[in-house]
C-alpha positions as CSV (number, residue, x, y, z in Angstrom):
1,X,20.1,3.0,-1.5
2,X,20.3,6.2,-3.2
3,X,16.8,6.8,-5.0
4,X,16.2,7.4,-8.5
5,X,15.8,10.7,-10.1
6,X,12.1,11.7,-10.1
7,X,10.6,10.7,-13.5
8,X,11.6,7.6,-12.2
9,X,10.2,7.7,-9.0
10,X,6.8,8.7,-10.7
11,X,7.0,5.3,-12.2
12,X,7.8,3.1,-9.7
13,X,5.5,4.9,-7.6
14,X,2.4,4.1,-10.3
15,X,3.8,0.0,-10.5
16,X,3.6,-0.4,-7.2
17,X,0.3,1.0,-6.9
18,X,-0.6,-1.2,-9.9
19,X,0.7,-3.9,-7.5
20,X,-1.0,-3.2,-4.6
21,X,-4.4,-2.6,-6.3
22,X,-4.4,-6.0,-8.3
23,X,-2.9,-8.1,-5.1
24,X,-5.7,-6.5,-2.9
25,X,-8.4,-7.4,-5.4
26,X,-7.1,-10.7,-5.2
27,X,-7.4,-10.2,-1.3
28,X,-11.1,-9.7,-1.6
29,X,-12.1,-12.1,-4.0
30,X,-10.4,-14.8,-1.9
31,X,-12.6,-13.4,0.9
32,X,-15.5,-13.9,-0.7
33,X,-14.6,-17.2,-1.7
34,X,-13.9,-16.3,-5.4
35,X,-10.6,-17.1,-5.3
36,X,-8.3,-20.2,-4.4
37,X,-4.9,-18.9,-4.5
38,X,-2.0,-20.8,-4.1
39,X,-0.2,-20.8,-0.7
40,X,2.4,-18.8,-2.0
41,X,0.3,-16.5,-4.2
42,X,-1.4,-16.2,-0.6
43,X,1.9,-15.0,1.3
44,X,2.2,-13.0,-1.3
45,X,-0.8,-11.1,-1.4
46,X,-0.5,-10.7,2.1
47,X,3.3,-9.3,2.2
48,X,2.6,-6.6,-0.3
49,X,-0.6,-5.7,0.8
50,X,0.7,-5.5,4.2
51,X,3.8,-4.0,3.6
52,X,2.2,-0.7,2.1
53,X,-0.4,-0.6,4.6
54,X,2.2,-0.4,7.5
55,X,4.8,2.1,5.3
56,X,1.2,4.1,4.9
57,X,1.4,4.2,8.4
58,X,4.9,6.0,9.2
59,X,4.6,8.5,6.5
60,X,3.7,12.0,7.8
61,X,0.4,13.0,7.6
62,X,0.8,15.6,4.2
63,X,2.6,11.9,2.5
64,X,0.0,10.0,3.9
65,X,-2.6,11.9,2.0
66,X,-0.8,11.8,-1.2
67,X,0.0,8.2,-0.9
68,X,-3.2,7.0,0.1
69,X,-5.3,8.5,-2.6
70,X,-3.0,7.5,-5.6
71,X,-1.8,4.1,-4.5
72,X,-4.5,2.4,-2.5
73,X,-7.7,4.3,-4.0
74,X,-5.9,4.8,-7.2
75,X,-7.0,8.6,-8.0
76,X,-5.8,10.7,-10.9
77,X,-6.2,14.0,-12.1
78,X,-6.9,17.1,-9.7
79,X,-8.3,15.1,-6.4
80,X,-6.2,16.8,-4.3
81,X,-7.6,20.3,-5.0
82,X,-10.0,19.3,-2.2
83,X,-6.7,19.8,0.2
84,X,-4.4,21.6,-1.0
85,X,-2.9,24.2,-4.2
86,X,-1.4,22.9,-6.9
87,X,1.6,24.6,-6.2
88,X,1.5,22.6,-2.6
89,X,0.7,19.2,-4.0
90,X,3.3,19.6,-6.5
91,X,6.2,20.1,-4.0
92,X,4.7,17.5,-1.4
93,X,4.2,15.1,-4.0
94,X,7.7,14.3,-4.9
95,X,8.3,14.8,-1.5
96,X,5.6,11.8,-0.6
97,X,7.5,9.3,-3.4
98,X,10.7,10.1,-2.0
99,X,9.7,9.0,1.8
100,X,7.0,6.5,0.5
101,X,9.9,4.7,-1.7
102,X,12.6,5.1,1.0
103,X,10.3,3.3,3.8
104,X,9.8,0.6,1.8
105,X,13.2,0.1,1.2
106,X,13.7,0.0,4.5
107,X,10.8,-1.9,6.5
């Protein structure tokens, strides 16, 4: 699969982290018992949840970093000042989509 171009990348990036957010909130209400999903809402939850978690895993640690923060904790804005330039997020950012998307395209 060739990937998009990287506007597009940008968005897929954010509905996937939309994804992942929501289906792990559902993860943690059904934990706490404030939840009844159905069995397949449960595979579900568990597959993308999962999936992410073990993509996170493979990406190199600069990726990592980037990934992490905007899809699982959700951040925005200048959080990554705390690490790096602007400049350097910048270039490993669409760097990070471009491996993040092409792992999970092929795990």
């Amino acid at each position: 699969m060739s990937l998009p171009d990287y506007s597009m990348q940008k968005e897929i990036v954010q509905a996937i982290a939309n994804c992942y957010r929501d289906e792990k909130r559902k993860m943690e209400e059904y934990e706490n018992g404030l939840f009844h999903p159905t069995d397949d809402a449960f595979r579900t939850m568990n597959y993308i949840t999962g999936k992410i978690e073990i993509v996170l895993k493979y990406l190199e640690e600069d990726h990592r970093l980037i990934i992490y923060n905007e899809v699982v904790l959700g951040k925005k804005g200048n959080w990554y000042l705390d690490y790096m330039s602007q400049p350097t997020y910048y270039r490993l950012r669409k760097k990070a989509y471009e491996a993040f998307l092409h792992c999970l395209d092929n795990q």
